[in-house]
C-alpha positions in Angstrom: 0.0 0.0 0.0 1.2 3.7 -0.3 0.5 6.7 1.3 1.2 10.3 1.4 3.8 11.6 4.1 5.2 15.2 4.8 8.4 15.4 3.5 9.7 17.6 6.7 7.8 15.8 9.6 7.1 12.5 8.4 3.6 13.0 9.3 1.0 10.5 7.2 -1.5 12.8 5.1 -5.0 12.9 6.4 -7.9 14.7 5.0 -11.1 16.3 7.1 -14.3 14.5 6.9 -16.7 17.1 7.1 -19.5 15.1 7.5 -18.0 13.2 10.9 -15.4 15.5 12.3 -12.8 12.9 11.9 -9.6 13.0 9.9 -9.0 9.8 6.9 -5.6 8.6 5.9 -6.0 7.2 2.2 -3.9 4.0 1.6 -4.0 3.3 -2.3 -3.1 -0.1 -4.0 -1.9 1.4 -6.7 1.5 3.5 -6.9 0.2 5.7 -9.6 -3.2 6.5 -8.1 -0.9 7.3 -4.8 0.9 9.8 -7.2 -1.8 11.1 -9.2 -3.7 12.2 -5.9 -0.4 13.9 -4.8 -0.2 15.9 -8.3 -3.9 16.6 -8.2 -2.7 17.9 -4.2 -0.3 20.0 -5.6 -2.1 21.8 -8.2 -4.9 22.7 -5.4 -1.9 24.6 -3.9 -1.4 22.2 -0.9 0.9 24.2 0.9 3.1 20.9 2.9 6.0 18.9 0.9 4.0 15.6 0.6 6.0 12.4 -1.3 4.5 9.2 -1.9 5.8 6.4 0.3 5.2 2.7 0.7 3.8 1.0 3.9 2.4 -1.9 5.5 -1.0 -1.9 6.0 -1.0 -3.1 9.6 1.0 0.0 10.3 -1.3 2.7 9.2 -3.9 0.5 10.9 -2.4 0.3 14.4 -1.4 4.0 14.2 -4.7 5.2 13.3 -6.2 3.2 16.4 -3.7 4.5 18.2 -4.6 8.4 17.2 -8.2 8.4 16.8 -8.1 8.5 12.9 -9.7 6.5 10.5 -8.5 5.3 7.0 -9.7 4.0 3.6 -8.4 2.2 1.2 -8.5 2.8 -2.4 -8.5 0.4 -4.9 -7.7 0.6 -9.1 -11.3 1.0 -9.9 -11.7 3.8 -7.7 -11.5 7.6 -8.5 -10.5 9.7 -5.7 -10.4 14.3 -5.9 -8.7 15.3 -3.1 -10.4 18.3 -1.1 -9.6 21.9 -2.2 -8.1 23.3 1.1 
């Protein structure tokens, strides 16, 4: 799986969901939808250093208990905007 990480902190990237209040780390499958969402980022104007990295599953899992986040994972078939922030 890969996800998103700040470049500086090493943070993983988490989005808002307005709807619950709670923040969502997005594994993806796929490398290039992992980079495509980080271009897509980047053209918003994200303002952090983001690069895609990859992880273990089980890791973003436990950490995300750990924290109070949740996560999703996206697959091939999926398509995936990130928010405009």
């Amino acid at each position: 799986m890969y996800v998103l990480t700040d470049i500086e902190t090493g943070g993983v990237y988490a989005v808002n969901d307005t709807s619950t209040g709670s923040r969502v780390v997005t594994m993806f499958i796929d490398k290039d939808d992992a980079t495509r969402y980080h271009g897509l980022l980047m053209s918003n104007g994200f303002k952090r250093d983001l690069e895609v990295n990859e992880i273990e599953p089980d890791t973003v899992r436990d950490n995300c208990s750990q924290y109070g986040y949740e996560y999703t994972v996206i697959t091939p078939d999926d398509l995936v905007v990130p928010p405009t922030e």
